[in-house]
N, C-alpha and C positions, 0 to 999 in steps of 0.2 A: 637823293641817296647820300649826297657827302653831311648834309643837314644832319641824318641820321649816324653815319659814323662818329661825327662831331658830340653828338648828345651822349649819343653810348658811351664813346671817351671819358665826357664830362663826368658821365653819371661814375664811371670806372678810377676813377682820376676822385671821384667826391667818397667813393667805398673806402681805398685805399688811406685816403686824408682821416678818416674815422677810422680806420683800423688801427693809422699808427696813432691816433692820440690814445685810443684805447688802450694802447701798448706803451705809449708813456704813462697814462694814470697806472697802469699796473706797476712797472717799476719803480715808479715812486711809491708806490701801496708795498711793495718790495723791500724796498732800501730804507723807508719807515720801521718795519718789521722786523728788519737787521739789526738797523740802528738800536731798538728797544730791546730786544733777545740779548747784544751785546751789552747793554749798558746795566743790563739785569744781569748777566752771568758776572760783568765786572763789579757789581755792587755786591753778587752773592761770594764771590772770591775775596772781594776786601774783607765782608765779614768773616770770614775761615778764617784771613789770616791775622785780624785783629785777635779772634777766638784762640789760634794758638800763640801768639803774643804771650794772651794775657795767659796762657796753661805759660809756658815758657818762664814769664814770672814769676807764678806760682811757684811753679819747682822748683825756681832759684833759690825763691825765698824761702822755702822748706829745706833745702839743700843747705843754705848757710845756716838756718836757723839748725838744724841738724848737726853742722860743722862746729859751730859753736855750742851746744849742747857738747860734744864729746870734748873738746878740749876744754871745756871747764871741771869734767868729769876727769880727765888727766891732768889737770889744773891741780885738783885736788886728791888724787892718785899722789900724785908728787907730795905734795903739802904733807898729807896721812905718812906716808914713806920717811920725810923728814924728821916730823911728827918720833915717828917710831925708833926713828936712829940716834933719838937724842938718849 
């Protein structure tokens, strides 16, 4: 009879040893998955924000190009003005 507790044990004691390796391949199958989700959403974010970088650029450079367009245009506003007053 103790023969037989003993076995059952073993065998109980051998389920349990496989359940938990089970349970660690999962959470490594897990934290894998994270890992990769995360390193995809941070790679999808950097490009956004390269993308609006480069819009942010852009605008600048239209904005000065813009800015300096008008002041040449009052550049010669003025000029024409002087022009006229001689």
């Amino acid at each position: 009879m103790l023969k037989d507790e003993l076995t059952k044990k073993k065998h109980v004691l051998e389920s349990i040893d496989q359940l938990l390796s089970m349970l660690n391949k999962i959470d490594v199958q897990i934290q894998t998955e994270v890992v990769k989700h995360l390193n995809e959403e941070g790679n999808r974010n950097i490009l956004q924000m390269k993308q609006l970088e480069n819009e942010m650029k852009s605008l600048r450079n239209e904005f000065h190009h813009q800015k300096d367009g008008r002041v040449s245009e009052t550049d010669k506003e003025h000029s024409y003005h002087l022009t006229l007053s001689y």
